[in-house]
DSSP file (Angstrom, degrees, kcal/mol; ACC not computed):
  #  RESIDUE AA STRUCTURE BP1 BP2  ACC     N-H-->O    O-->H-N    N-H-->O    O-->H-N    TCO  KAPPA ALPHA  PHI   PSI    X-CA   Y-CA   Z-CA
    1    1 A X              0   0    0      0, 0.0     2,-0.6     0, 0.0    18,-0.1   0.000 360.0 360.0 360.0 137.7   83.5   74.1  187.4
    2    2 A X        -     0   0    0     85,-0.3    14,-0.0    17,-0.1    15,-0.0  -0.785 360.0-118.1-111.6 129.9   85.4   73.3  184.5
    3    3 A X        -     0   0    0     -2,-0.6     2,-0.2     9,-0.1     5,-0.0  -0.222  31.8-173.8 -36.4 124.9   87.1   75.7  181.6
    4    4 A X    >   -     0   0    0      3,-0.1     3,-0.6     4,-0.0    -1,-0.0  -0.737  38.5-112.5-109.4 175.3   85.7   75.0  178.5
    5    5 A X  T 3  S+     0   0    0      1,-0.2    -2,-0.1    -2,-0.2     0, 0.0   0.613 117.8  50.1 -89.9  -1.4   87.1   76.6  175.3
    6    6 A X  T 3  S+     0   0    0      2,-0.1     2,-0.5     0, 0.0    -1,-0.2   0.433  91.8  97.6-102.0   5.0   83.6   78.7  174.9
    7    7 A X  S <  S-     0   0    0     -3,-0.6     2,-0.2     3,-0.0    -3,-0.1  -0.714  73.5-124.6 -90.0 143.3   83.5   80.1  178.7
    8    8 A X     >  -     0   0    0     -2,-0.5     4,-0.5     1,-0.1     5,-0.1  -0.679  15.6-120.0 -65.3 144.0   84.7   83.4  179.3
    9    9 A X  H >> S+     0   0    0      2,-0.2     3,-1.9     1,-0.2     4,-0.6   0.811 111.5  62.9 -49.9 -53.1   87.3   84.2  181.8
   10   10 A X  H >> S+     0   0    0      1,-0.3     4,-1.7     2,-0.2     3,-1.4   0.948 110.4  34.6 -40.9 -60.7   84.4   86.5  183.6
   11   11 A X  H 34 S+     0   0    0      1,-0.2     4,-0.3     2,-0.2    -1,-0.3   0.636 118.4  55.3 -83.7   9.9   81.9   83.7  184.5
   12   12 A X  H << S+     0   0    0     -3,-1.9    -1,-0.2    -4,-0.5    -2,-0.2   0.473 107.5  47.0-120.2  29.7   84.8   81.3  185.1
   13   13 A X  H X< S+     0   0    0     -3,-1.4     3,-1.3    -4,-0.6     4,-0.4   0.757 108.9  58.4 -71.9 -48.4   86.3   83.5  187.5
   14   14 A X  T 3< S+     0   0    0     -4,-1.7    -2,-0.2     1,-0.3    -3,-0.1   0.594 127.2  12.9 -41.2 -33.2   82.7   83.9  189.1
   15   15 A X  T >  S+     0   0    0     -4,-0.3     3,-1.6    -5,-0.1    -1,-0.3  -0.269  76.7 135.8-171.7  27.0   82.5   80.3  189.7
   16   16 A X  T <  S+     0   0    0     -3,-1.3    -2,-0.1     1,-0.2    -3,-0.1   0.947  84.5  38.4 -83.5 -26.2   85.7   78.7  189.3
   17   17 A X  T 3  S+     0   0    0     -4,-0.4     2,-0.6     1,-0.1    -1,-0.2   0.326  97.6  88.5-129.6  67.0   85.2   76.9  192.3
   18   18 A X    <   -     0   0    0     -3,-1.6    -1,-0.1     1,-0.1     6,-0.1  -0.904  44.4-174.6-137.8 130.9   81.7   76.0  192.2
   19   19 A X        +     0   0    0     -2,-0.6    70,-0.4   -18,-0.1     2,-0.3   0.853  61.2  52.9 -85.6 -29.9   80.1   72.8  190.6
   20   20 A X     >  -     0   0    0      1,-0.1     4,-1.2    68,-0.1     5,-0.3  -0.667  65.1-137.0-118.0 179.6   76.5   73.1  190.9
   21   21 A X  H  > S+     0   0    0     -2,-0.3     4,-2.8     2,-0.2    -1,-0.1   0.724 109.4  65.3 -98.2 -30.1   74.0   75.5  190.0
   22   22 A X  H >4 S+     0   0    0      2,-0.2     3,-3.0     1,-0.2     2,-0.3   0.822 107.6  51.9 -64.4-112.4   72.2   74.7  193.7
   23   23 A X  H 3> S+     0   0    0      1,-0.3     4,-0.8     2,-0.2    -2,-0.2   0.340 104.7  48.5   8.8 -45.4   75.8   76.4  194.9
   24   24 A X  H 3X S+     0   0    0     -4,-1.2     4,-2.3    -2,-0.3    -1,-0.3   0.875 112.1  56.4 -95.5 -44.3   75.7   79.6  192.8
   25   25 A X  H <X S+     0   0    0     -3,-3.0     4,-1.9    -4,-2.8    -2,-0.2   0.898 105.3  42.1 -13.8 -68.5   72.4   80.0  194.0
   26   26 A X  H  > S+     0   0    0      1,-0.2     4,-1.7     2,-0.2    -1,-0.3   0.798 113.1  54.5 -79.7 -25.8   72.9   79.9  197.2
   27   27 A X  H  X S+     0   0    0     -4,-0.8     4,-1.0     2,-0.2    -1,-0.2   0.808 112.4  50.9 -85.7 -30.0   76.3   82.3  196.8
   28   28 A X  H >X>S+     0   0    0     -4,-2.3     4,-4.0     2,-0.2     3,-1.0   0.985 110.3  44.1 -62.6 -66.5   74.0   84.8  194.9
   29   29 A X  H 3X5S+     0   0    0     -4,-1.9     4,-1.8     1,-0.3    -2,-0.2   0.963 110.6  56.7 -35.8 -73.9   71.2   84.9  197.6
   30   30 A X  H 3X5S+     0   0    0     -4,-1.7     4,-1.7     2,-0.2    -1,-0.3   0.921 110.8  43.4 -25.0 -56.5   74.1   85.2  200.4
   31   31 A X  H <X5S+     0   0    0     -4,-1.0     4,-2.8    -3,-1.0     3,-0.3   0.948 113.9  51.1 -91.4 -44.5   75.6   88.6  198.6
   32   32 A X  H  X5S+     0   0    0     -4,-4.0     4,-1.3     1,-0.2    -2,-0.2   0.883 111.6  46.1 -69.8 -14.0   72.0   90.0  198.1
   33   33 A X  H  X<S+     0   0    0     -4,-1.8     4,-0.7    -5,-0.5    -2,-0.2   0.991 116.1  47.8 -56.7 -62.7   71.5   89.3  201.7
   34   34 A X  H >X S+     0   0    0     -4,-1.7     4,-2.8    -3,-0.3     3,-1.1   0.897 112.4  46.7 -44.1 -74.6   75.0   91.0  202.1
   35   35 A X  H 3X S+     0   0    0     -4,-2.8     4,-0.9     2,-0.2    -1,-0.2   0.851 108.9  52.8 -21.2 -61.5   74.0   93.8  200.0
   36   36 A X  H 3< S+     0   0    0     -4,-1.3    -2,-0.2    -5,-0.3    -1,-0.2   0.780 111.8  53.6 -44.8 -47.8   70.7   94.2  201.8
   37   37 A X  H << S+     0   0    0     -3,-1.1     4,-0.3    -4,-0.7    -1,-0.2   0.861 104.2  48.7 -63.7 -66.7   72.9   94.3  205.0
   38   38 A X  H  <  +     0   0    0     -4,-2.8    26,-0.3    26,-0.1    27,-0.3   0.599  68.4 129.3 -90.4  10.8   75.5   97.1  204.2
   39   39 A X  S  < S-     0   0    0     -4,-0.9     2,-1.2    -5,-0.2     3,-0.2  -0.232  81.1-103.5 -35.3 132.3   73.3   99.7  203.1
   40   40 A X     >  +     0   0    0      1,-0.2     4,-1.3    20,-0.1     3,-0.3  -0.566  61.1 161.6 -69.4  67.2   74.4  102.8  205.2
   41   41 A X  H  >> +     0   0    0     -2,-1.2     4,-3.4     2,-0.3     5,-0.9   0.673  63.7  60.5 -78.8 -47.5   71.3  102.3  207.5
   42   42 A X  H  45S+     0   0    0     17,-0.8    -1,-0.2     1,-0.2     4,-0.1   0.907 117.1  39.3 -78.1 -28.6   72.6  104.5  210.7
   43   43 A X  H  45S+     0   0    0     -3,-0.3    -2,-0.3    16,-0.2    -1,-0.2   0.912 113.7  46.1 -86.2 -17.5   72.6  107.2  208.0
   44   44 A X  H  <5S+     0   0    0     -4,-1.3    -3,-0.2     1,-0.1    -2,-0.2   0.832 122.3  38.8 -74.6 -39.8   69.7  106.7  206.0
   45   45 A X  T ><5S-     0   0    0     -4,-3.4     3,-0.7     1,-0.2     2,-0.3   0.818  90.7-168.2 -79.9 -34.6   67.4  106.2  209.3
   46   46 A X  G > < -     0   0    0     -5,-0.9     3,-1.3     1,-0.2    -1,-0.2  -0.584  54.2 -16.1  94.2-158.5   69.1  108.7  211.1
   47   47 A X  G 3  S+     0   0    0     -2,-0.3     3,-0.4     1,-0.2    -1,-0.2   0.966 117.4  87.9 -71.9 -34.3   68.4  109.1  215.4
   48   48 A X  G <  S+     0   0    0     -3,-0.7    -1,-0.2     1,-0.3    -2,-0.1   0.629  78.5  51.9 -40.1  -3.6   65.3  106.9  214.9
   49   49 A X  S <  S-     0   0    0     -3,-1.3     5,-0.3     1,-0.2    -1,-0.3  -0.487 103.9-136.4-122.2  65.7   66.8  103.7  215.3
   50   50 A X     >  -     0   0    0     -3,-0.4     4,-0.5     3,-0.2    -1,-0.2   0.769  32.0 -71.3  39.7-169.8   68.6  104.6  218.7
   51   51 A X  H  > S+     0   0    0      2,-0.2     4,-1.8     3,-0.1     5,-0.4   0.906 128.8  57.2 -98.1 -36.1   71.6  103.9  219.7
   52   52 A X  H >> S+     0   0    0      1,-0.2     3,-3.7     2,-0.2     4,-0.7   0.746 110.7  52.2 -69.6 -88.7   71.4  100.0  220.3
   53   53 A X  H 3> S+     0   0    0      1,-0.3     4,-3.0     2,-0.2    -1,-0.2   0.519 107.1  54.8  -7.3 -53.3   70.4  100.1  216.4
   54   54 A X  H 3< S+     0   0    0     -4,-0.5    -1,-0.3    -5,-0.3    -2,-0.2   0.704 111.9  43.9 -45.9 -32.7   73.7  102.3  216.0
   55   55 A X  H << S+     0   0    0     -3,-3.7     3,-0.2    -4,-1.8    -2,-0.2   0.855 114.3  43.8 -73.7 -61.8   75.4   99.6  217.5
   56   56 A X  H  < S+     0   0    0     -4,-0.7     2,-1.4    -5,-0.4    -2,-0.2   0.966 113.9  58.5 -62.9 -52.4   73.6   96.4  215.6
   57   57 A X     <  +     0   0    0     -4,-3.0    -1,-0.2    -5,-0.3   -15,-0.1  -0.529  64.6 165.6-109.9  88.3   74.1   98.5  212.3
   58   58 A X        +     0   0    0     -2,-1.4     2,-0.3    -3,-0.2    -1,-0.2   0.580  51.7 100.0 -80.8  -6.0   78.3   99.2  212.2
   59   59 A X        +     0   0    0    -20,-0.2   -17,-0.8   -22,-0.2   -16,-0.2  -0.744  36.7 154.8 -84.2 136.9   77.9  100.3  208.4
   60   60 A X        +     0   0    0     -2,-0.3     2,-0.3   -18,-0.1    -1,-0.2   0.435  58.1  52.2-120.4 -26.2   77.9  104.2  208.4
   61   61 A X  S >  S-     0   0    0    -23,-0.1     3,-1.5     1,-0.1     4,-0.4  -0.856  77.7-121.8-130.7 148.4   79.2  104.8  204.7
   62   62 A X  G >> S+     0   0    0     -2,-0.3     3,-3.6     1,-0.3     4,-0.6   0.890  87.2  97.7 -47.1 -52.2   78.3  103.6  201.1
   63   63 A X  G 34 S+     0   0    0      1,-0.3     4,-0.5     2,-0.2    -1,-0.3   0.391  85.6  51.9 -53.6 -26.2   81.8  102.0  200.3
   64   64 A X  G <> S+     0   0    0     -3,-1.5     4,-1.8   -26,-0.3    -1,-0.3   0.844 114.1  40.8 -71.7 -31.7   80.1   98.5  201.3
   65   65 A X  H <> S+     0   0    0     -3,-3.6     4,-3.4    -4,-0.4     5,-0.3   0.826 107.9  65.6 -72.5 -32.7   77.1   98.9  198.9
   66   66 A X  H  < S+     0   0    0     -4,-0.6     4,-0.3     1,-0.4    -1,-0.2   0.761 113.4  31.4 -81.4 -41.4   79.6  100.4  196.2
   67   67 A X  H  > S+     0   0    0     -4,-0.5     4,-0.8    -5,-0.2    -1,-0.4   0.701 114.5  56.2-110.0 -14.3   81.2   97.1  196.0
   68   68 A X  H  X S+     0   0    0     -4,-1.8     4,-0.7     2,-0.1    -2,-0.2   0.845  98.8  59.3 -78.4 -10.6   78.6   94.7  196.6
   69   69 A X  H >X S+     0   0    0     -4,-3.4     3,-3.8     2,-0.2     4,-2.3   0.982 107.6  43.5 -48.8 -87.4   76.3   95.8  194.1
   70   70 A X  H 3> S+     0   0    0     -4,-0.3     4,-1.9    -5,-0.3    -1,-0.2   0.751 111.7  53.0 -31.3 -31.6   78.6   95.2  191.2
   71   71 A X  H 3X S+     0   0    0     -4,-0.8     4,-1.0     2,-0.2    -1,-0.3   0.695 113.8  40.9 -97.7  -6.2   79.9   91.9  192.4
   72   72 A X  H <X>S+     0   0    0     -3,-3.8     4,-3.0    -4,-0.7     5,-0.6   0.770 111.8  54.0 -92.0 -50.7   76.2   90.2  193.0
   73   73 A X  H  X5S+     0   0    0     -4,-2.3     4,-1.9    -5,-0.2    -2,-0.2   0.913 109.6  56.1 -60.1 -28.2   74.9   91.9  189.6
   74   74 A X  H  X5S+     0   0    0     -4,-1.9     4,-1.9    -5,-0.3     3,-0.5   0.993 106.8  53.5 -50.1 -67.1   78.5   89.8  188.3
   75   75 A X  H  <5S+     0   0    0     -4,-1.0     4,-0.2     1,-0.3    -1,-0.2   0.810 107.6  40.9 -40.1 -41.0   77.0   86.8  189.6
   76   76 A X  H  <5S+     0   0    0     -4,-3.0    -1,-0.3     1,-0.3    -2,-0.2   0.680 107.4  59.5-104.6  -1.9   74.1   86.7  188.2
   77   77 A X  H  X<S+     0   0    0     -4,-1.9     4,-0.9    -5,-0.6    -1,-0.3   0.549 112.8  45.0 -81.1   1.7   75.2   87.8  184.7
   78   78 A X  H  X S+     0   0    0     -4,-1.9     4,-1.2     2,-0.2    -2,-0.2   0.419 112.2  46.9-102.7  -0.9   77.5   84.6  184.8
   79   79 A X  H  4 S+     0   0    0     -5,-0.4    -1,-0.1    -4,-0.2    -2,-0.1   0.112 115.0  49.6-122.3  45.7   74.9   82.1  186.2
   80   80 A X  H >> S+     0   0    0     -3,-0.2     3,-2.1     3,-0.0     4,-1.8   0.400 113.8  47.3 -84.2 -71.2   72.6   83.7  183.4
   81   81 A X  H 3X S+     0   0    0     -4,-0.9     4,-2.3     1,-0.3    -2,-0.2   0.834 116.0  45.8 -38.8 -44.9   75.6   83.0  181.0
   82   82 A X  H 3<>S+     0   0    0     -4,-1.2     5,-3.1     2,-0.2     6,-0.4   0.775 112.4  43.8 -86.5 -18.9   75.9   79.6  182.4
   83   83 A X  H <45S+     0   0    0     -3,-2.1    -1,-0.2     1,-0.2    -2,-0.2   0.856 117.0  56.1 -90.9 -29.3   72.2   78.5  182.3
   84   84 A X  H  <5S+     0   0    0     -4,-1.8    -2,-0.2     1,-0.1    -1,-0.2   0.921 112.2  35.3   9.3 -94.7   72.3   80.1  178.8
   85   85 A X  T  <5S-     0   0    0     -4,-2.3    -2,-0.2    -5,-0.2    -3,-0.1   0.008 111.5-108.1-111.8   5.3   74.9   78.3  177.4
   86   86 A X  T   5 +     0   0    0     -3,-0.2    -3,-0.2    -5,-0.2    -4,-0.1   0.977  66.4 150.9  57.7  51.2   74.3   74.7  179.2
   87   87 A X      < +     0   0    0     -5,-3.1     2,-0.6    -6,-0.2   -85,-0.3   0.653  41.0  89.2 -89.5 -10.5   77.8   75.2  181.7
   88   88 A X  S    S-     0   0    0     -6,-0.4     2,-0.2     1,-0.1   -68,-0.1  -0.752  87.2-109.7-101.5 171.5   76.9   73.5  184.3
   89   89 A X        -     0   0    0     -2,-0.6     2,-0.9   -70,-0.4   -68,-0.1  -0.248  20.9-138.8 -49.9 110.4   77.7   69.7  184.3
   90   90 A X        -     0   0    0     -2,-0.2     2,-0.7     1,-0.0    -1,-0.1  -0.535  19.7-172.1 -90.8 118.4   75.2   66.8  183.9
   91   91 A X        -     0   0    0     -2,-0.9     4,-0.3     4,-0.0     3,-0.2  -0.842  22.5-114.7-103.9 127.0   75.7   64.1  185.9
   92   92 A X    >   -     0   0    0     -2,-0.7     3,-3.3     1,-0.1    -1,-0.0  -0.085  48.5 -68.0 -77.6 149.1   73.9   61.0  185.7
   93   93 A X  T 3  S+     0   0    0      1,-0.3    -1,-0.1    -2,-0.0     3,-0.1   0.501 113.1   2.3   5.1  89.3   71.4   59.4  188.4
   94   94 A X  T 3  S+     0   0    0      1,-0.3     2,-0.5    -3,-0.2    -1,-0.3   0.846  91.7 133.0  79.2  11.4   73.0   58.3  191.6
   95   95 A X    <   -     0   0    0     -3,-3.3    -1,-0.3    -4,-0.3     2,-0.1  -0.877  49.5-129.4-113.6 160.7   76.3   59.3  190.9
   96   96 A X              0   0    0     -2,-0.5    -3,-0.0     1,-0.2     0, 0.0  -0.339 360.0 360.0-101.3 176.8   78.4   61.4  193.6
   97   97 A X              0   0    0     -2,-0.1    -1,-0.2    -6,-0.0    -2,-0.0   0.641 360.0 360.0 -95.7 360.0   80.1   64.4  193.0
């Protein structure tokens, strides 16, 4: 991605080094995955999910959720900003990046 003089520092921190829209996609989808993931699970279920479940699910404490939230809801208020505001890059037909 390239600085223009209208982007904000927030979405071109978010994305400074990603070119296409396919990309930020996939890097949103990945951290709600992530998110999904570090939810304190061995406490929320409790003994029902055994111990091999205790094992598979190493997160015990919020602190994971606590930062991934914020940093996916960042994401997708810059690639709102960017689809918005026509940031990513048009390339024509058949040429490579």
């Amino acid at each position: 991605m390239t600085k223009t003089q209208n982007t904000p520092l927030w979405v071109f921190l978010a994305f400074s080094a990603i070119e296409t829209r396919k990309a930020a996609l996939i890097l949103i989808w990945a951290c709600v995955a992530f998110s999904i993931y570090s939810l304190p699970w061995v406490v929320i279920l409790g003994d029902s999910i055994g111990e091999l479940g205790k094992q598979l699910l190493l997160i015990d404490d919020w602190s994971w959720i606590a930062m991934m939230a914020p940093m996916t809801l960042w994401y997708i208020l810059s690639l709102m900003w960017m689809d918005k505001n026509a940031g990513w890059t048009k390339r024509p037909a058949g040429a490579t990046p």
